[in-house]
Wavefront OBJ file of the C-alpha trace (Angstrom):
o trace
v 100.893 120.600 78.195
v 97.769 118.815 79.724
v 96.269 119.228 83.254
v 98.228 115.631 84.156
v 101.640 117.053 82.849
v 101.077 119.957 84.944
v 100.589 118.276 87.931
v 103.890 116.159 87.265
v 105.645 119.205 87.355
v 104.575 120.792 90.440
v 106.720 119.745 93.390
v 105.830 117.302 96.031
v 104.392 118.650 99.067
v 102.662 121.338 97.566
v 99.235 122.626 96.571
v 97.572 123.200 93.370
v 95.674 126.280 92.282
v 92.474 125.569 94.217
v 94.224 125.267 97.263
v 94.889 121.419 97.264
v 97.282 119.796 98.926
v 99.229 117.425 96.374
v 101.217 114.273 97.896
v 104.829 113.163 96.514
v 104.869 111.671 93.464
v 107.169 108.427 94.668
v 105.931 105.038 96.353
v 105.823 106.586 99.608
v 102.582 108.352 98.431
v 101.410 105.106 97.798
v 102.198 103.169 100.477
v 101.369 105.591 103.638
v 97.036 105.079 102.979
v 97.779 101.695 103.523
v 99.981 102.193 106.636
v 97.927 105.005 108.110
v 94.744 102.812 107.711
v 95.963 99.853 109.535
v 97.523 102.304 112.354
v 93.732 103.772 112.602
v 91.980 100.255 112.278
v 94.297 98.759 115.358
v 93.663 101.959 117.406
v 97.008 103.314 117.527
v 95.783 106.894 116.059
v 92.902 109.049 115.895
v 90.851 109.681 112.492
v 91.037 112.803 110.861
v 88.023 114.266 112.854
v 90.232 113.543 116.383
v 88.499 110.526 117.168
v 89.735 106.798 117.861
v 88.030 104.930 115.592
v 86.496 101.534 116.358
v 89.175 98.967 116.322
v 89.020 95.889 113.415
v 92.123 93.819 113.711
v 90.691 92.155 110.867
v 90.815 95.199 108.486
v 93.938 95.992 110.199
v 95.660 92.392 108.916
v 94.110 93.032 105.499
v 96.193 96.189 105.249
v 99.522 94.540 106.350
v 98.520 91.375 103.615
v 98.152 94.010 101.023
v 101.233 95.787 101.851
v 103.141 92.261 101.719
v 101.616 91.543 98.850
v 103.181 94.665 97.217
v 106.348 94.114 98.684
v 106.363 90.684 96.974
v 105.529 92.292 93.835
v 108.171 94.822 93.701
v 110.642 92.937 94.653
v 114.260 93.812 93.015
v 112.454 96.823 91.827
v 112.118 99.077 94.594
v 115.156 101.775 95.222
v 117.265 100.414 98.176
v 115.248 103.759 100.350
v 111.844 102.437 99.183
v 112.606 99.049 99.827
v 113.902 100.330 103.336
v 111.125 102.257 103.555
v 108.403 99.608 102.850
v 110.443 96.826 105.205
v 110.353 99.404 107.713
v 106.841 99.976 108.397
v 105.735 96.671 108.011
v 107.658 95.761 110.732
v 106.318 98.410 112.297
v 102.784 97.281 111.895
v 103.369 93.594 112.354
v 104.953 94.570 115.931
v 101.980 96.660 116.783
v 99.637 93.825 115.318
v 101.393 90.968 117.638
v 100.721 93.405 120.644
v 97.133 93.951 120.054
v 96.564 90.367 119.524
v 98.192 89.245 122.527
v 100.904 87.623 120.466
v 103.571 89.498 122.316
v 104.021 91.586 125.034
v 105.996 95.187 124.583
l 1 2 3 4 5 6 7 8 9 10 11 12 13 14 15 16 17 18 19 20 21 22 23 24 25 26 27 28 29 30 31 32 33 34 35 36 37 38 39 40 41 42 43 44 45 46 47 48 49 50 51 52 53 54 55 56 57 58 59 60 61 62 63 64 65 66 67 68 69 70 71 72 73 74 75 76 77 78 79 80 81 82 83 84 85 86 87 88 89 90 91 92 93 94 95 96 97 98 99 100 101 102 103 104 105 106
């Protein structure tokens, strides 16, 4: 069994030998850098260090577009939870990006 297999096995959530923390091995794991980075780039939450970062709607917009873009990707190949999952927080973002641009009011 390699190193890789290994790390398969062990269950989500947990940490390897060295004390690691090891994310889910499902879509979510792959989708949340993307979500958490446009949260952080539109102000919304604080970077690891407890700080609000310096807003970039631009970068922000770049991280919905790239979520989109795997949404369009996927699509009819997600599980109906992923799928629910990935519709979810872009609408999320998209309603938090319409606010900061002035697009709507909440």
């Amino acid at each position: 069994m390699t190193q890789d297999d290994e790390t398969k096995d062990k269950p989500a959530g947990t940490e390897d030998e060295g004390g690691t923390f090891l994310p889910p091995l499902d879509i979510t794991s792959l989708l949340l850098p993307f979500y958490t980075q446009a949260l952080l780039k539109m102000g919304l939450i604080e970077d690891p260090q407890g700080e609000l970062g310096e807003e970039n709607l631009d970068l922000a917009k770049r991280m919905i577009d790239l979520l989109e873009l795997f949404q369009e990707k996927t699509k009819g190949n997600l599980e109906a939870d992923e799928q629910k999952f990935l519709e979810s927080i872009l609408h999320q973002l998209k309603l938090h990006y319409m606010e900061k641009t002035k697009i709507i009011s909440l």
